[in-house]
N, C-alpha and C positions, 0 to 999 in steps of 0.2 A: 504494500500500500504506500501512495504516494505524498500525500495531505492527513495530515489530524483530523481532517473531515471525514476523510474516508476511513479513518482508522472509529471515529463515531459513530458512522455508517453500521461499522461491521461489528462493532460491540451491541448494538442497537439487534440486529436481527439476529446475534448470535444469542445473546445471554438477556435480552429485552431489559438493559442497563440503559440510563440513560448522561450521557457527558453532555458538557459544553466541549467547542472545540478549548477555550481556555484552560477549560479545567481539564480535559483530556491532556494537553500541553503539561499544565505544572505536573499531574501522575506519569506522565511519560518521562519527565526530568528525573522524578523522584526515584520511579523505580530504574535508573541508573542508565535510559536513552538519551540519544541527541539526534538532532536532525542532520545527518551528514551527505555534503554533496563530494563528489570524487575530484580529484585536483589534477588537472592536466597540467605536464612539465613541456613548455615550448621550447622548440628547440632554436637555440640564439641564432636569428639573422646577424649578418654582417651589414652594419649601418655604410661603411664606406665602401665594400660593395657593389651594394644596392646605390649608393650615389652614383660612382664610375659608372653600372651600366645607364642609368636615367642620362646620365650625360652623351653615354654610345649612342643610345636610342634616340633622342633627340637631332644628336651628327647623322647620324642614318636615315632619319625621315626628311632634313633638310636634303642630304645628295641625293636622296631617290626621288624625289619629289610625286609626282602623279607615275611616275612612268616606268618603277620597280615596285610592287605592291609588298606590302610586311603584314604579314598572318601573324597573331597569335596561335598555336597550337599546345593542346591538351588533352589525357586523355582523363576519362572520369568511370567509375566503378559503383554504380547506386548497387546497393541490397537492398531485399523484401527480408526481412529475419526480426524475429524478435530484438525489441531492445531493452537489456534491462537499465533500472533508472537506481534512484537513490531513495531511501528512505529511515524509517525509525528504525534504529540498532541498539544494541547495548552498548556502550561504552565500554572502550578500552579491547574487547575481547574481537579474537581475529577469527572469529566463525563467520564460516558463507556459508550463508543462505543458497538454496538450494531450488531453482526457479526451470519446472518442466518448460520446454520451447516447444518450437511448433519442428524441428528435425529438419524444414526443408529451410533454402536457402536461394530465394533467384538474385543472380548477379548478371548488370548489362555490363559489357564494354566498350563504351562510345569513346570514340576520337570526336575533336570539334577542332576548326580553323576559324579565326575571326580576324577580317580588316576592318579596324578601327574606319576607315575610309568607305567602307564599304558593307556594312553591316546587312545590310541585304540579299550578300552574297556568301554570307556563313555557310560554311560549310561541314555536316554531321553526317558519321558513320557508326555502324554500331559492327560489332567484327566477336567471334567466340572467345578470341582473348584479346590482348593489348602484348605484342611483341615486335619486335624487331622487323617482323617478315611481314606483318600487318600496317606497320608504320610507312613500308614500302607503299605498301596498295591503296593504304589514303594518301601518301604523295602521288600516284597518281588519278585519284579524285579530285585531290588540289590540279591537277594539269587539266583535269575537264573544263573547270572554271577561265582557265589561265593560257597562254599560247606555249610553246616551250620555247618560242626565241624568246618570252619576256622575263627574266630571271626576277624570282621570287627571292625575298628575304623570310625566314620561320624562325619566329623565336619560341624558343620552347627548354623546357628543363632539363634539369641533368640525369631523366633517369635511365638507367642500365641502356635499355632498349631504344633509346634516345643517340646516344652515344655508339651503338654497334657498330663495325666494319661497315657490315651492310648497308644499313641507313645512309651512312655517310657516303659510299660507294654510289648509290642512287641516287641520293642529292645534288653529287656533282653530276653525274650523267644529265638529270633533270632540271639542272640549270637553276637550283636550289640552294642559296645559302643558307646556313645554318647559324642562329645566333644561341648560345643560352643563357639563360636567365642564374643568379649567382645562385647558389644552396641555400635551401630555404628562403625562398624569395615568392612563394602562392601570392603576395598582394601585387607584384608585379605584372602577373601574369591576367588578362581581363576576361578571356574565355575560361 
């Protein structure tokens, strides 16, 4: 349970007790809870960085002007899965709680490209995974869009499959530069 309301809710039809949520509160402190939410630890951006590239990026959209177009690319990975959340605990004690799921799990793998310039002409794939060989075949989805004598700039991140022989191998053929964006840098990136 999520809310001291809901935890009134269920005292209510379970043992026909009746709480306020306040007073459910002070007995929930008493008998040794607390409301605990989980703490994400981020991982440090480089502030200077992320300046040099804002400053790349900026030199690059002045020389390219209309006439070399700059994609954002990213891939993204929704689940359907259960999510468990936070609620009333005991204090101090490292027992988990033990929460049946539902077993199954759908995940998509969409790539997306976006020109700041051109947001009309965003370009979305969804593909069985996100790798290397897949990265290839939406660069050439980005060519359906694009002529190949007009060289594309793609900024995109450092991940593994990002970085392959491959990709990179394709990029040049496909008249493709490649920019990336610094470690940890998701606010940089708009698609």
């Amino acid at each position: 349970m999520h809310t001291t309301a809901q935890i009134v809710a269920c005292v209510w039809a379970r043992w026909q007790v009746t709480f306020t949520v306040a007073g459910m509160t002070k007995w929930l402190h008493r008998q040794g809870f607390s409301y605990k939410k989980p703490r994400g630890i981020p991982h440090k951006s480089d502030a200077d960085k992320q300046q040099h590239f804002i400053e790349t990026y900026n030199a690059l959209k002045a020389e390219c002007g209309q006439n070399e177009p700059i994609l954002f690319i990213d891939a993204m990975h929704p689940t359907q899965s259960t999510k468990l959340s936070y609620g009333w605990m005991r204090r101090g004690r490292e027992h988990v709680n033990v929460v049946e799921t539902t077993g199954s799990r759908t995940r998509l793998n969409i790539m997306g490209a976006l020109n700041l310039q051109r947001i009309e002409e965003t370009i979305i794939r969804e593909y069985p995974t996100i790798n290397a060989k897949n990265v290839v075949l939406f660069f050439g989805s980005i060519r359906e869009t694009y002529p190949l004598s007009q060289k594309i700039h793609l900024i995109l991140d450092g991940a593994g499959y990002h970085r392959a022989e491959l990709v990179q191998s394709f990029a040049e053929v496909l008249n493709i530069e490649l920019h990336y964006l610094p470690p940890y840098s998701p606010n940089l990136n708009p698609i």
